[in-house]
ZADO-1210 file (C-alpha; in nm, 4 decimals, padded with zeros to 6 digits):
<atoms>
<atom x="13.4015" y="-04.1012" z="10.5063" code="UNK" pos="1"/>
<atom x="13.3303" y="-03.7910" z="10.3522" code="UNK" pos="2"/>
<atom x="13.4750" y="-03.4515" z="10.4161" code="UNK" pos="3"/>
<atom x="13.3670" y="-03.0907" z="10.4185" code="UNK" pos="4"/>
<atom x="13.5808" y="-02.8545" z="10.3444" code="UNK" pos="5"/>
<atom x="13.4666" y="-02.5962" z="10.6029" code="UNK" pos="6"/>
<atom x="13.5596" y="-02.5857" z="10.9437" code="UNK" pos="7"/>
<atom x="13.6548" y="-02.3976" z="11.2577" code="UNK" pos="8"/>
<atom x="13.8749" y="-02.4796" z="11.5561" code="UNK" pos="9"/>
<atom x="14.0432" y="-02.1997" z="11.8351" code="UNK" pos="10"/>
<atom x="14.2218" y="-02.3244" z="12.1555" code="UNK" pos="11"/>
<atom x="14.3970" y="-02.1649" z="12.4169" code="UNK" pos="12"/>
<atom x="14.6254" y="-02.3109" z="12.6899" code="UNK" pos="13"/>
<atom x="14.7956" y="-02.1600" z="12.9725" code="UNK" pos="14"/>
<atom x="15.1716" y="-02.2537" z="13.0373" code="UNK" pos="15"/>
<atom x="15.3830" y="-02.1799" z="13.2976" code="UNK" pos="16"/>
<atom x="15.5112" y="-01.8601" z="13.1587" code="UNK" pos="17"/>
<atom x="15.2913" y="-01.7685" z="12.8737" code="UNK" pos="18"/>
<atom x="14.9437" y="-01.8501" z="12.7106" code="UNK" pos="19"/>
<atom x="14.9369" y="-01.9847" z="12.3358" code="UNK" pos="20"/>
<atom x="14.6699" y="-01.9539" z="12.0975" code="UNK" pos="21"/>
<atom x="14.5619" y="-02.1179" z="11.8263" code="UNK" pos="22"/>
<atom x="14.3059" y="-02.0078" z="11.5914" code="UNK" pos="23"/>
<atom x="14.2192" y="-02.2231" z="11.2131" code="UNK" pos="24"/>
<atom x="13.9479" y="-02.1654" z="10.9783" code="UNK" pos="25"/>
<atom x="13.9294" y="-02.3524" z="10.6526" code="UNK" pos="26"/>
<atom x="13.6996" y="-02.2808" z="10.3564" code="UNK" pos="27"/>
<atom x="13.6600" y="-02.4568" z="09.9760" code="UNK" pos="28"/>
<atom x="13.9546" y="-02.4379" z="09.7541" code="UNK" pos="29"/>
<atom x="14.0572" y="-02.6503" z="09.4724" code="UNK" pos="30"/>
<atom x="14.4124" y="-02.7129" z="09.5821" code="UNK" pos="31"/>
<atom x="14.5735" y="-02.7057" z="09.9707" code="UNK" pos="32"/>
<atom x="14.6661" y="-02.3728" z="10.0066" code="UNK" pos="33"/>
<atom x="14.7458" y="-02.2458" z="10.3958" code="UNK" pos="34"/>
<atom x="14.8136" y="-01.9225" z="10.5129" code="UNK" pos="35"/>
<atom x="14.9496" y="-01.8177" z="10.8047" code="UNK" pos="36"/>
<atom x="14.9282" y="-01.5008" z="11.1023" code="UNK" pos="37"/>
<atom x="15.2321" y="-01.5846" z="11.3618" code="UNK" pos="38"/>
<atom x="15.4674" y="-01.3295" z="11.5878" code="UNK" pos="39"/>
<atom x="15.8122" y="-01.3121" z="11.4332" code="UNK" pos="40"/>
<atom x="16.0036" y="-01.5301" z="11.6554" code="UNK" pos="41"/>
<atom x="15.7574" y="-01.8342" z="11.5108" code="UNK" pos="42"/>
<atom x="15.7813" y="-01.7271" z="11.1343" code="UNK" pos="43"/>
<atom x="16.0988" y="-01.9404" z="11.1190" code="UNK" pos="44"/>
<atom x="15.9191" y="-02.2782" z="11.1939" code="UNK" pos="45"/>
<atom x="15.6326" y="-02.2069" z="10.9413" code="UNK" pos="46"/>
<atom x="15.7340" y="-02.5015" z="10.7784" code="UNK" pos="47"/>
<atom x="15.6974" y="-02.7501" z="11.0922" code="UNK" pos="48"/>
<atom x="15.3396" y="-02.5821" z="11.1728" code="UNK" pos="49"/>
<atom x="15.2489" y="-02.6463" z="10.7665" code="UNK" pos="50"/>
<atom x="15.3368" y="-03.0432" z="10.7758" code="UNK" pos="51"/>
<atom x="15.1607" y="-03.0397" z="11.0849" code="UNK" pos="52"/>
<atom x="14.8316" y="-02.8857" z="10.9308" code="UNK" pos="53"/>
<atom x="14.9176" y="-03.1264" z="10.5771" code="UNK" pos="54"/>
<atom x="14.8607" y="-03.4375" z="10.7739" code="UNK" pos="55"/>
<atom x="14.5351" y="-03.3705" z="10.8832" code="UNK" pos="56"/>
<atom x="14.4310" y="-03.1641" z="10.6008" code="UNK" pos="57"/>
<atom x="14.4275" y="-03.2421" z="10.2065" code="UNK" pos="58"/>
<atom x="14.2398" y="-02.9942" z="10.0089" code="UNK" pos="59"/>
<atom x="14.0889" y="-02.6534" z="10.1599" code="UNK" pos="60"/>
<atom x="14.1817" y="-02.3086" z="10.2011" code="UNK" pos="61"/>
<atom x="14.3417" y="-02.3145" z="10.5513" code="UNK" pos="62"/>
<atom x="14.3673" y="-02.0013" z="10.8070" code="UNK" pos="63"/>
<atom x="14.6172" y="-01.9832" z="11.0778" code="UNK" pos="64"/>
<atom x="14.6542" y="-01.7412" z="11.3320" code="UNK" pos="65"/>
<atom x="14.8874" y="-01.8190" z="11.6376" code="UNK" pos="66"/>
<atom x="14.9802" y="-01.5618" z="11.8977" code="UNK" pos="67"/>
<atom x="15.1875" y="-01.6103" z="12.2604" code="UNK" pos="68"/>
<atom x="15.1588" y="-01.3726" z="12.5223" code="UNK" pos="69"/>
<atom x="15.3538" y="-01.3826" z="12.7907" code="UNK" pos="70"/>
<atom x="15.2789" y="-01.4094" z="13.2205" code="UNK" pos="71"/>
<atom x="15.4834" y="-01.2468" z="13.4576" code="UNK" pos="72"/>
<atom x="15.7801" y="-01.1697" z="13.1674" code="UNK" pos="73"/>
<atom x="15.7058" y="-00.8466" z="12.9766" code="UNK" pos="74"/>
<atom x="15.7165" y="-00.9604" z="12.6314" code="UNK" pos="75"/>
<atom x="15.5467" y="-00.6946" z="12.5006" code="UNK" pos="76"/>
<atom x="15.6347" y="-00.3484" z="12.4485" code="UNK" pos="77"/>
<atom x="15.4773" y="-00.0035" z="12.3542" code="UNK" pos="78"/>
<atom x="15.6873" y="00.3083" z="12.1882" code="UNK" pos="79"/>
<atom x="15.6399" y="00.6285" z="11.9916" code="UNK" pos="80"/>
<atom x="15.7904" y="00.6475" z="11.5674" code="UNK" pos="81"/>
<atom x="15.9311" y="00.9887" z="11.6741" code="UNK" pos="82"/>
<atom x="16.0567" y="01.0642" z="11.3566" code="UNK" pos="83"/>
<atom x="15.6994" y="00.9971" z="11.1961" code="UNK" pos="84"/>
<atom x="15.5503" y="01.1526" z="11.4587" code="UNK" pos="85"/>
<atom x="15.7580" y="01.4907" z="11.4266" code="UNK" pos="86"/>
<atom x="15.6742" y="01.4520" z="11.0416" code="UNK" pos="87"/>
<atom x="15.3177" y="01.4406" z="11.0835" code="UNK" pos="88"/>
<atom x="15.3037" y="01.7322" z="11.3095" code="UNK" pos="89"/>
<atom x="15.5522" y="01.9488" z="11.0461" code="UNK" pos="90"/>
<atom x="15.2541" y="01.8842" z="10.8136" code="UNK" pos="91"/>
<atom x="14.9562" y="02.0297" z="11.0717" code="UNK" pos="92"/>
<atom x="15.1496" y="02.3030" z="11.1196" code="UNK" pos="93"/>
<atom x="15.1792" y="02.3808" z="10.7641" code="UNK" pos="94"/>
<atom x="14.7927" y="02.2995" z="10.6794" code="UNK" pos="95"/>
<atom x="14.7509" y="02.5447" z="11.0140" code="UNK" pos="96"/>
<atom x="14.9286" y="02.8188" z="10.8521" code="UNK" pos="97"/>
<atom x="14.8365" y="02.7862" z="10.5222" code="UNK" pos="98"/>
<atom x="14.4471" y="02.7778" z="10.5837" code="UNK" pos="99"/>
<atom x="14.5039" y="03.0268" z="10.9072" code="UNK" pos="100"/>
<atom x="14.3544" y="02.8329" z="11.1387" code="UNK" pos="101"/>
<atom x="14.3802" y="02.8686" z="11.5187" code="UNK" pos="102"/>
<atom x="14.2900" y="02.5232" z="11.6216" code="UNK" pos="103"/>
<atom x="14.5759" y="02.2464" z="11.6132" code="UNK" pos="104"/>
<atom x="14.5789" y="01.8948" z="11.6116" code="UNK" pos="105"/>
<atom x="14.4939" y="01.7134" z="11.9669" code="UNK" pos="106"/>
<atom x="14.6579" y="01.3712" z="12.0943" code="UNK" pos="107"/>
<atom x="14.3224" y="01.1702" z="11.9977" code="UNK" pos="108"/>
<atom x="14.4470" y="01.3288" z="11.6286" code="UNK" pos="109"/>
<atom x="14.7730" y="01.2187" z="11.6583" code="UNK" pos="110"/>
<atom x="14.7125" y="00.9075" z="11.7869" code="UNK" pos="111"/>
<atom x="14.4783" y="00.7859" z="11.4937" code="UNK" pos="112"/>
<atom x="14.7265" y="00.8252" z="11.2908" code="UNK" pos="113"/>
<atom x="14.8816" y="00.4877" z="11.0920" code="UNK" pos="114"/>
<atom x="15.1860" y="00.3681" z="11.2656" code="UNK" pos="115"/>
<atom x="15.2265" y="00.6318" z="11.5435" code="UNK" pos="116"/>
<atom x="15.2343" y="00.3656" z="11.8131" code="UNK" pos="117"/>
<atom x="15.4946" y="00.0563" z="11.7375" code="UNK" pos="118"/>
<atom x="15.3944" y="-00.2467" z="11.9084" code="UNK" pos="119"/>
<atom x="15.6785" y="-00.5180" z="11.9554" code="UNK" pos="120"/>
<atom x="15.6952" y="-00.8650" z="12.0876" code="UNK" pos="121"/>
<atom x="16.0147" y="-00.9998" z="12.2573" code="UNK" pos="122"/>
<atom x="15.9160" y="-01.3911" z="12.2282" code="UNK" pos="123"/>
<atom x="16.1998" y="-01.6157" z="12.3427" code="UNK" pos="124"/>
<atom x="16.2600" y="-01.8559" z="12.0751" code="UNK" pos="125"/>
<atom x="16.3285" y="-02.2056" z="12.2417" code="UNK" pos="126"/>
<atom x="16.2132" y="-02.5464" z="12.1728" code="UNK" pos="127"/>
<atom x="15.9725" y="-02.6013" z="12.4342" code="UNK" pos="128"/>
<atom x="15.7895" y="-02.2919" z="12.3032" code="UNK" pos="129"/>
<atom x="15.7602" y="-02.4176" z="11.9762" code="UNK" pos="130"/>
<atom x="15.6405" y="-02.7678" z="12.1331" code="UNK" pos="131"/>
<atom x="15.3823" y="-02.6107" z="12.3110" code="UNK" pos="132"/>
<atom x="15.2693" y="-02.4264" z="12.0027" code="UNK" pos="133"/>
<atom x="15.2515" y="-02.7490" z="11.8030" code="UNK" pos="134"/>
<atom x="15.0543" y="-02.9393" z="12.1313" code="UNK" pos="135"/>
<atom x="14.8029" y="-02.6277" z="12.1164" code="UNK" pos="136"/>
<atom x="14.7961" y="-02.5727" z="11.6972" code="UNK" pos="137"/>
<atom x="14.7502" y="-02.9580" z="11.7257" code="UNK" pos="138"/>
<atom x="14.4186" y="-02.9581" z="11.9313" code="UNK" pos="139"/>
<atom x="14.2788" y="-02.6531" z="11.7240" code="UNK" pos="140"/>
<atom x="14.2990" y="-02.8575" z="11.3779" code="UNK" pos="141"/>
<atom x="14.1549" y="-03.1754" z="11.6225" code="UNK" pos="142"/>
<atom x="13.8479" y="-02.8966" z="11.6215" code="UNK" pos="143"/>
<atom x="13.8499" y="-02.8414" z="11.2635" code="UNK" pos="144"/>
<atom x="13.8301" y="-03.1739" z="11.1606" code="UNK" pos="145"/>
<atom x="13.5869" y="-03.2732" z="11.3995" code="UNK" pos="146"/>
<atom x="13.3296" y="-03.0220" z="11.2287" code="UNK" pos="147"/>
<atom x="13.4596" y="-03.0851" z="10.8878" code="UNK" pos="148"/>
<atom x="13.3473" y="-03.4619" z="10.9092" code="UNK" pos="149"/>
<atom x="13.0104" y="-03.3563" z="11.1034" code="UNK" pos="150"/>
<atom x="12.9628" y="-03.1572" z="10.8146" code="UNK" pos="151"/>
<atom x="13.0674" y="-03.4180" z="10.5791" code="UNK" pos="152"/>
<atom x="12.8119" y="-03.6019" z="10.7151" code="UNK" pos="153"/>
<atom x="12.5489" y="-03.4426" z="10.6537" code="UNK" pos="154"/>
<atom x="12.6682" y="-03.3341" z="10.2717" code="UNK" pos="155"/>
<atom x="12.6885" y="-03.7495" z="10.2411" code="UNK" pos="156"/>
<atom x="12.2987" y="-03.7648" z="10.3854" code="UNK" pos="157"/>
<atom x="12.1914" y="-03.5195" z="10.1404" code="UNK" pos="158"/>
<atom x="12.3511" y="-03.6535" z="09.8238" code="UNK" pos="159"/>
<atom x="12.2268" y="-04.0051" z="09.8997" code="UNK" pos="160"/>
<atom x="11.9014" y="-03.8434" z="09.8820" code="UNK" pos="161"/>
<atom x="11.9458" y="-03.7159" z="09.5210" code="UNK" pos="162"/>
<atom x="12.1636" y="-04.0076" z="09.3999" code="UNK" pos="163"/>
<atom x="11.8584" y="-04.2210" z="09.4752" code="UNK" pos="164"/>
<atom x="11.6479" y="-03.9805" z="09.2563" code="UNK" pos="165"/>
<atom x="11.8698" y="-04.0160" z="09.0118" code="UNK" pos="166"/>
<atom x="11.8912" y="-04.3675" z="09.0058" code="UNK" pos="167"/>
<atom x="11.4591" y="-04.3757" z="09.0174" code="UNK" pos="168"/>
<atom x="11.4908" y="-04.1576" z="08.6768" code="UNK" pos="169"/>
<atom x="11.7150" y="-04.4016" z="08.4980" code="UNK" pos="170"/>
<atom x="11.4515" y="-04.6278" z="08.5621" code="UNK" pos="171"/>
<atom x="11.1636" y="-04.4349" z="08.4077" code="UNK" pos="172"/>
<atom x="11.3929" y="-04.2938" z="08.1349" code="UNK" pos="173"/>
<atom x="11.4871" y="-04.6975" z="08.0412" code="UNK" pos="174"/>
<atom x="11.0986" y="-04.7892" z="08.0804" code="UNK" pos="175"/>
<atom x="10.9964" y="-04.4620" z="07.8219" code="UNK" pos="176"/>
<atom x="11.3047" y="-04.5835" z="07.5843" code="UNK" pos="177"/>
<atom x="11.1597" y="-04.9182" z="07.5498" code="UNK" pos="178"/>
<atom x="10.8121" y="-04.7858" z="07.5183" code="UNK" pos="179"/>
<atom x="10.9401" y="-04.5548" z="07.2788" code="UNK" pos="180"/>
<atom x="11.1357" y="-04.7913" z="07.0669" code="UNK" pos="181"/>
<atom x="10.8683" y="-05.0560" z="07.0320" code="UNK" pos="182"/>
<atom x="10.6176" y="-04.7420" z="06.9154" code="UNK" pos="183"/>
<atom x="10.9102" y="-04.6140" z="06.6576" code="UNK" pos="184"/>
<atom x="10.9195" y="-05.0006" z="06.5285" code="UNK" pos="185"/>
<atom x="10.5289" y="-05.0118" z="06.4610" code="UNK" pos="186"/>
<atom x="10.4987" y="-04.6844" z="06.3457" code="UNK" pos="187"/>
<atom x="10.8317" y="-04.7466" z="06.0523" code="UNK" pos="188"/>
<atom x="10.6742" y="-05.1235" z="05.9533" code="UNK" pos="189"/>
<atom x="10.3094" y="-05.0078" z="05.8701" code="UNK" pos="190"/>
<atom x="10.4994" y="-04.6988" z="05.7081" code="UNK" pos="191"/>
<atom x="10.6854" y="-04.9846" z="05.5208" code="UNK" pos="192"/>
<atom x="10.4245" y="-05.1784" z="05.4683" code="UNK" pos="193"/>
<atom x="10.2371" y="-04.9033" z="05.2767" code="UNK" pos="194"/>
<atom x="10.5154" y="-04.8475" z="05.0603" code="UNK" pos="195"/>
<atom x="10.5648" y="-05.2234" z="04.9734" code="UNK" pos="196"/>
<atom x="10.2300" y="-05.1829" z="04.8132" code="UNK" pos="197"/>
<atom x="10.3203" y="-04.9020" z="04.5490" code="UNK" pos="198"/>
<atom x="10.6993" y="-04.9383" z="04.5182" code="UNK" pos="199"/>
<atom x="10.9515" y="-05.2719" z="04.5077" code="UNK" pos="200"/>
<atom x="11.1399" y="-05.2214" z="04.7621" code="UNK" pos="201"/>
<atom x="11.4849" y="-05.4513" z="04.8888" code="UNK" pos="202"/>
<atom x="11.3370" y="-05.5673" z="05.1905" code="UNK" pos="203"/>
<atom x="11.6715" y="-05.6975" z="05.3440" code="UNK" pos="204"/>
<atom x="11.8137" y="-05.3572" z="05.2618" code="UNK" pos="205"/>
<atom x="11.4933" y="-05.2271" z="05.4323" code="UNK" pos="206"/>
<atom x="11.5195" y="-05.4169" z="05.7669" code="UNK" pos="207"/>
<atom x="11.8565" y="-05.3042" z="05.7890" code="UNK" pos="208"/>
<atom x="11.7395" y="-04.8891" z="05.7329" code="UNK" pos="209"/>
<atom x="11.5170" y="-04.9514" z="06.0449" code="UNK" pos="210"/>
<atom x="11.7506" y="-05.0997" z="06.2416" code="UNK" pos="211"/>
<atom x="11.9825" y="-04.8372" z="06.2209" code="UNK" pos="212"/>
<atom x="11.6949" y="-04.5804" z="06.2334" code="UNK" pos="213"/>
<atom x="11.5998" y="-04.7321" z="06.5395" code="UNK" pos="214"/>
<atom x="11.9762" y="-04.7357" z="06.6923" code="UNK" pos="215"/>
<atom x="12.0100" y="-04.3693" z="06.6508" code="UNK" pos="216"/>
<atom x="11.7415" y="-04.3015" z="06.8861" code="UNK" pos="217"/>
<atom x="11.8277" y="-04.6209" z="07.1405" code="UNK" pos="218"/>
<atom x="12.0005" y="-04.4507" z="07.4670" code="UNK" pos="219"/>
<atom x="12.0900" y="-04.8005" z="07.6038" code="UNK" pos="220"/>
<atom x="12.4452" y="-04.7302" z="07.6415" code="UNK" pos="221"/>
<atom x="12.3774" y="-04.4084" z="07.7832" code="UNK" pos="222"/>
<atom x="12.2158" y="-04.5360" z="08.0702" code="UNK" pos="223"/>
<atom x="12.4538" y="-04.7993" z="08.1576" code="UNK" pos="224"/>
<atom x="12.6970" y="-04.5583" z="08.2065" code="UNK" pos="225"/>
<atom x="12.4614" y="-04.3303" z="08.3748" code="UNK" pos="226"/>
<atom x="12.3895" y="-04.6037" z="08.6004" code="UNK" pos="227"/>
<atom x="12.7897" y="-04.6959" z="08.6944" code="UNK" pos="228"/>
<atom x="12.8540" y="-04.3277" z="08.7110" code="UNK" pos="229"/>
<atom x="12.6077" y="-04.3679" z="09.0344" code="UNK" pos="230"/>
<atom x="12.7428" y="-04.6447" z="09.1309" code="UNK" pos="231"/>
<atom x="13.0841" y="-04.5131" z="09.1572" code="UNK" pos="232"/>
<atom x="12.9520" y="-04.1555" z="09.3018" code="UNK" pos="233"/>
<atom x="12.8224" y="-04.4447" z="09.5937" code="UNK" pos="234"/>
<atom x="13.1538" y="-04.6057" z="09.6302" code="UNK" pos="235"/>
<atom x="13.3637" y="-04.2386" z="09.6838" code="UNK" pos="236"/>
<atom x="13.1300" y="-04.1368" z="09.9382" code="UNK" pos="237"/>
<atom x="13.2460" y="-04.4146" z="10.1883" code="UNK" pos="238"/>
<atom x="13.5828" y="-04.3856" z="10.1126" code="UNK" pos="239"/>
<atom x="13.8468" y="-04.2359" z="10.3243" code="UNK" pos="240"/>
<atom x="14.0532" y="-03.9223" z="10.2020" code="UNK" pos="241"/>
<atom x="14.0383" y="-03.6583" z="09.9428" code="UNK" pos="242"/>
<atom x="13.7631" y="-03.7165" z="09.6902" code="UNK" pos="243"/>
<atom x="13.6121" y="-03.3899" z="09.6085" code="UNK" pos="244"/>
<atom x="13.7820" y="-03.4118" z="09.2752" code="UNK" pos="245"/>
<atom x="13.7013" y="-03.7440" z="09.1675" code="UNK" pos="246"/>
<atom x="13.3243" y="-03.6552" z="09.2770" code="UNK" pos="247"/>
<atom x="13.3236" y="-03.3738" z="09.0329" code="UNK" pos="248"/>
<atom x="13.4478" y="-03.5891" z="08.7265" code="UNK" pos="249"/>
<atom x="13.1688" y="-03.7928" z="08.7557" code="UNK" pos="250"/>
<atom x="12.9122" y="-03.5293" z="08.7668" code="UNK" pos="251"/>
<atom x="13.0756" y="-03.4023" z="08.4660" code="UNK" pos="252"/>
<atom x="13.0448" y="-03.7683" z="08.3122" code="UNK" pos="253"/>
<atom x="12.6920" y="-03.7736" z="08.4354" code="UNK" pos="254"/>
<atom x="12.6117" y="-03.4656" z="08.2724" code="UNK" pos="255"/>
<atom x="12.7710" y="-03.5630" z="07.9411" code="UNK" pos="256"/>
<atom x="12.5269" y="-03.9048" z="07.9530" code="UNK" pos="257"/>
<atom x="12.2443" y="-03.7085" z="08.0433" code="UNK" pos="258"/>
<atom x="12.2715" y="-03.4649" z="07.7483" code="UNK" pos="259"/>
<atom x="12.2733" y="-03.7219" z="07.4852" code="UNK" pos="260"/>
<atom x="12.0157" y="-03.9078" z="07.6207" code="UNK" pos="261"/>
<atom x="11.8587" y="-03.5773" z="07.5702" code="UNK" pos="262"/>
<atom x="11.9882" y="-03.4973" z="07.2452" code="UNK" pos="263"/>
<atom x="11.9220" y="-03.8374" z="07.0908" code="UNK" pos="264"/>
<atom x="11.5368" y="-03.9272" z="07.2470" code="UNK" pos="265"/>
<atom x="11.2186" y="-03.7869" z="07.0569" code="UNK" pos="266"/>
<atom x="10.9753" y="-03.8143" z="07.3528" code="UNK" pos="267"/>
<atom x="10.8820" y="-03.5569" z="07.5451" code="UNK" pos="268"/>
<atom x="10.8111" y="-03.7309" z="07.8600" code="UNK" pos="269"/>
<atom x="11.1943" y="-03.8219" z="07.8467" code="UNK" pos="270"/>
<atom x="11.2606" y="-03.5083" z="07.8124" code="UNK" pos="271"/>
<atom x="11.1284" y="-03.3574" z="08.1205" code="UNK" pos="272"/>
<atom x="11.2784" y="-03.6363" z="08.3096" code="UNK" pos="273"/>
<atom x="11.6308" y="-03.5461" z="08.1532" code="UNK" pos="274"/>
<atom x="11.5474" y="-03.1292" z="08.2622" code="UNK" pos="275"/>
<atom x="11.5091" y="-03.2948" z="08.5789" code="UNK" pos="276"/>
<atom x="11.7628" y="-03.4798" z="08.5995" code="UNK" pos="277"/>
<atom x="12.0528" y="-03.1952" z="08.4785" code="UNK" pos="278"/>
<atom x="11.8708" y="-02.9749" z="08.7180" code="UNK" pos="279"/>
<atom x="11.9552" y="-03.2203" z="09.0392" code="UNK" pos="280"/>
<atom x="12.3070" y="-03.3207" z="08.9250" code="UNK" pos="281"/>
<atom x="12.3567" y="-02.9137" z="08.9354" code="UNK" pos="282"/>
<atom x="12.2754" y="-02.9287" z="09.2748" code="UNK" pos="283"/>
<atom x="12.5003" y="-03.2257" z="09.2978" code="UNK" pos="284"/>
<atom x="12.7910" y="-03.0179" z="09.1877" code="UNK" pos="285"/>
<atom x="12.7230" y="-02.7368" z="09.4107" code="UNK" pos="286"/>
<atom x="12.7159" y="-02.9937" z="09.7437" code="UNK" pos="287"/>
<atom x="13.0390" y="-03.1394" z="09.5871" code="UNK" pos="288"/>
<atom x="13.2482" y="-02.7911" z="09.5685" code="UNK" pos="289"/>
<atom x="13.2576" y="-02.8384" z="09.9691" code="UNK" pos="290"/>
<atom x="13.3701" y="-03.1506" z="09.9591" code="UNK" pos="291"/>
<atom x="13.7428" y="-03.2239" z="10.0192" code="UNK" pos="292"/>
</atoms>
């Protein structure tokens, strides 16, 4: 089952004594990296809130922002930075003078002023606070998931769709090889057989020039690979876990094959297919950079 890597989950639960929130947002990122918002009394346990998140979550940039407030115990608490405040006012009185102006500074001034106010958070730190936290961080990630693998989903709908067109131009690129082959074959024979009539030629030494003019231009092994490269792009999708990363090897790999069949075909009608074809693995790639 295939993954997204973007998702979005907030839950809050009341408690006896407080209310907990839990708030996660996760976006594309090569590697697992997780960040985290919590009050100070929870900074400590980071590290149980991180495993937590790790089982449920392999690749993605993760979000976390927790917060406790507290019912009927005041937690919270409100004060003045006198000593910032009194600095602050030193300097209005100063501007005031120096520009001679008779209008001071009001308390809507003062108050937008950077760290005027202190807020503070008294948080108990026990372990049935920190369960609670981990019951309701728990349930938040539950949400996260749940619309990572609906979006997952629909990312493994989409690429079917264009691994199937894919697999449709291997077909017509192997049907124009062949054509073009047996055309290069006729056309290098009567070429030959011209010759033959002017010059003495080796003909042993002469078959063997044609075959390998005709092997430079054969893409056969390029499209067997092309083809398992599919194949195995098939496979991933309905696997479980992190496969973003193998996903994008393969496109790579697919766009390697592609290429030479590009570089090494003279006919034009293979060419647009091969266009075509770079054009929808691109698009490939893009779907893939969501995928965990």
């Amino acid at each position: 089952m295939l993954y997204s890597m973007t998702g979005y989950g907030r839950v809050e639960e009341e408690f006896d004594d407080y209310v907990v929130s839990a708030e996660v947002r996760t976006v594309n990122s090569r590697y697992l990296d997780i960040n985290f918002r919590l009050p100070e009394v929870l900074s400590r346990h980071e590290s149980v809130f991180k495993k937590l998140i790790q089982h449920h979550v392999e690749r993605g940039q993760v979000s976390v922002k927790v917060s406790v407030n507290g019912d009927g115990q005041k937690w919270s608490d409100l004060s003045v930075n006198r000593e910032l405040l009194q600095a602050y006012h030193r300097l209005f009185e100063d501007i005031q003078n120096e520009l001679s102006l008779n209008a001071g500074p009001t308390l809507s001034d003062y108050l937008q002023l950077n760290d005027i106010i202190i807020y503070e958070q008294d948080i108990p730190d026990d372990s049935r606070l920190i369960d609670r936290v981990k019951q309701t961080l728990e349930k938040a990630i539950g949400e996260v998931v749940h619309m990572r693998k609906s979006e997952g989903e629909s990312l493994v709908e989409d690429i079917s769709d264009r691994l199937g067109w894919l697999e449709e131009s291997i077909d017509r690129i192997e049907e124009k090889a062949a054509e073009n082959s047996r055309t290069m074959k006729e056309v290098l024979e009567r070429r030959v057989d011209d010759l033959l009539d002017e010059v003495p030629v080796d003909r042993d030494r002469l078959s063997q020039e044609i075959a390998y003019t005709a092997d430079k231009i054969d893409i056969t092994e390029e499209t067997v690979r092309l083809r398992s490269h599919v194949q195995q792009f098939h496979t991933l999708l309905e696997k479980e876990g992190s496969v973003g990363k193998k996903l994008n090897f393969l496109l790579q790999e697919m766009n390697r094959e592609v290429n030479t069949i590009g570089a090494k075909s003279n006919n034009a009608e293979i060419s647009h297919i091969v266009v075509d074809s770079k054009n929808e693995i691109e698009k490939l790639r893009e779907q893939v950079q969501n995928v965990e």
